[in-house]
N, C-alpha and C positions, 0 to 999 in steps of 0.2 A: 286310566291310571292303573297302574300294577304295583305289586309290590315286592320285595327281593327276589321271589320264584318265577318272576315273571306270569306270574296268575291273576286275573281281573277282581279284585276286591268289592264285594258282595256289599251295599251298605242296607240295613236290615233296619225296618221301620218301627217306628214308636220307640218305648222305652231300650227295647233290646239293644236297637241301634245307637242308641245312646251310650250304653252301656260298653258296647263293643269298641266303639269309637274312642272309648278312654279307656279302655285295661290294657292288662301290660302287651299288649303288640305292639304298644307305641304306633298306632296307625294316624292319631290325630299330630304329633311332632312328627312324622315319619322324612319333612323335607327339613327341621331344624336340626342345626349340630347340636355337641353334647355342649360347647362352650355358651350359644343364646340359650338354652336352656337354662343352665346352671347359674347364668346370670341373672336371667329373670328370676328363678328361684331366689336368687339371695337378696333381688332388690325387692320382692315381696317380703321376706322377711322381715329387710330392716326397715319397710314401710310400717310395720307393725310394732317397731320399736320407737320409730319416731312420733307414731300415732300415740302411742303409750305415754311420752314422755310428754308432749303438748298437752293431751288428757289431764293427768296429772298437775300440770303448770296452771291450766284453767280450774281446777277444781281446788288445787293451794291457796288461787289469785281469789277465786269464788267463796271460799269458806273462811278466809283470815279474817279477823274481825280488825288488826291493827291495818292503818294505812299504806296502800302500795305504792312502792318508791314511782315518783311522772318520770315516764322513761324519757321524754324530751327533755330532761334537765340533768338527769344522771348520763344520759349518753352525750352530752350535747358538747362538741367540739370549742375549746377558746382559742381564739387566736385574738392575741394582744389583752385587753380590756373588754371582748364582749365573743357570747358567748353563740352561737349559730346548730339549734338545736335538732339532733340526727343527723347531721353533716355527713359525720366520718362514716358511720352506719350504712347512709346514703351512697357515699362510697364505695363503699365494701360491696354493696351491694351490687352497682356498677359495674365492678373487676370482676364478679363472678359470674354475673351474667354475660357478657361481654365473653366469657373466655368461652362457654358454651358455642357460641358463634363459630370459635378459632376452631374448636373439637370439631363442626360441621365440615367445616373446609378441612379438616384433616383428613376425616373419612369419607371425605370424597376425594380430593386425591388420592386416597386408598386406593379404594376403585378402581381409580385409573392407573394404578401402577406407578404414580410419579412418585417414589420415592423420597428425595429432594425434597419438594413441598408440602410433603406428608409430615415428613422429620421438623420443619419446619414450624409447623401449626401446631404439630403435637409440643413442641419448645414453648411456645406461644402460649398455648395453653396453660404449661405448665407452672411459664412464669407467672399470668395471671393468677393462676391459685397460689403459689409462693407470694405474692405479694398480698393478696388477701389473709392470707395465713400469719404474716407480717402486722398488717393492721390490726388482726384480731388481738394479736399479741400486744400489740401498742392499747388496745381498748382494757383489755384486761390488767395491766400494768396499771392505769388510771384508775382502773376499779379498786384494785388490792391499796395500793400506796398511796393517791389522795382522799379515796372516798371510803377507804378503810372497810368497804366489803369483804367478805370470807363468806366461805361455803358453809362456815355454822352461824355465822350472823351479818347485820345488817343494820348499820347506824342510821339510815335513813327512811326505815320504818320493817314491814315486815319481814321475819327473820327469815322467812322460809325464799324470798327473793334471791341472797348470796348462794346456795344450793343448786336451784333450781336453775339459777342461771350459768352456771359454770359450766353445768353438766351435760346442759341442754348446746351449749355452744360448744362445748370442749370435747363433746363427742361428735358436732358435726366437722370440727376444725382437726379431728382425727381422720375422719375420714377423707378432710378433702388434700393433709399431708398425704395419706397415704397415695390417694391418686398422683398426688406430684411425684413423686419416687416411680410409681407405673407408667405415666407418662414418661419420664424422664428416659427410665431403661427402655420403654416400647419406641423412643425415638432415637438412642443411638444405634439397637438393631434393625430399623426401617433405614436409616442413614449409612450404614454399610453395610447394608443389603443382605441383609442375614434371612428377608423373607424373599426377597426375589430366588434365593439358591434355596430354599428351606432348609437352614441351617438347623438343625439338632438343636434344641433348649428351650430355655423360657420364653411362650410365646409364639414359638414358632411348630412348625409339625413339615410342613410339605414347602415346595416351590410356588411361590405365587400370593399365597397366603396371608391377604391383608385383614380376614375376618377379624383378629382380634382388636384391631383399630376398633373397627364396629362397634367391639363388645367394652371397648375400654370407653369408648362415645356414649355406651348408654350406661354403666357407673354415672361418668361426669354429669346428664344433663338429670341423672338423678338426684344425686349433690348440689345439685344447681336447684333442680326445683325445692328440696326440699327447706334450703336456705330460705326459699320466696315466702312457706310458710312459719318458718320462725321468724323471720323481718313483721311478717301482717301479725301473726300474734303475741309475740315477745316485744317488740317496738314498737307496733301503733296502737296496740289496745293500752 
């Protein structure tokens, strides 16, 4: 292995080499681009954000002394006269994991350079999250207008539940808009071929160029997973 001088890179033992291995030569990313990089950076981040925010949702749910709303009866879907408790939740859940799959088969046609069914999965995908984002929206309509929740209170017991839960969804349901829009744009320029030419702009840099598939892939299965742990902790406890 060498590195831009074409000179054989010394790796220096114990702590030294530790040390050397992470400062700024960037020898330990040396084969990452600037864009996996920048990406994992920011999904550590909001790992820390969504950590936070559960944290606190357990420690509100753990110290309220008033009763916490049974989430299988607050969330539980009616059709007709009876009531099928997490249903829609159940759902939701469904669509977004499900669309993680589509993001797979995107960026592996990536890969392959098929264009076509790249554009395609990335569509796919996207419509997946739009329609999640759709439900969310029909959940939250339910909450505000029948069950009379709000973010400062909560008629069916503790107050700190309408808050918590808004915030806690409504910042994941931002984020997973936002990826529809990035999907959205990342599949009309795969679809006329603005990375096959390396067209100039958002997204693109060179000829060939499907890395950012990749990197929009692991956004998505981020947002995906992180939905898994607001279902187990906001829904079933």
């Amino acid at each position: 292995m060498t590195d831009t001088a074409s000179n054989p890179i010394v790796h220096q033992k114990g702590w030294t080499g530790v040390k050397d291995d992470w400062s700024s030569d960037q020898r330990t990313f040396k084969n990452t681009t600037w864009r996996k990089a920048m990406i994992w950076i920011f999904l550590l981040s909001d790992t820390f954000i969504f950590s936070i925010f559960l944290l606190s949702y357990m420690t509100a749910r753990s110290s309220t002394k008033v009763a916490w709303p049974n989430a299988s009866e607050v969330f539980a879907l009616h059709i007709g006269h009876t009531a099928y408790p997490l249903l829609l939740i159940a759902i939701m859940t469904f669509v977004l994991i499900s669309s993680s799959g589509t993001m797979v088969m995107a960026v592996n046609y990536g890969y392959r350079k098929d264009r076509r069914k790249t554009a395609l999965f990335l569509i796919v995908t996207a419509l997946l999250g739009a329609t999640f984002v759709g439900m969310q929206a029909f959940e939250w309509t339910k909450l505000i207008v029948d069950e009379g929740i709000r973010p400062w209170g909560n008629p069916l017991g503790a107050p700190q539940f309408g808050g918590i839960f808004f915030m806690i969804t409504g910042f994941h349901g931002t984020h997973v808009s936002i990826g529809v829009i990035f999907l959205l744009v990342m599949a009309y320029k795969v679809w006329n071929g603005h990375y096959d030419e390396g067209k100039k702009g958002m997204f693109t840099s060179r000829p060939g160029d499907y890395e950012c598939v990749e990197v929009m892939g692991l956004y998505w299965h981020f947002v995906d997973l992180v939905w898994v742990f607001i279902f187990a902790f906001f829904y079933l406890w």
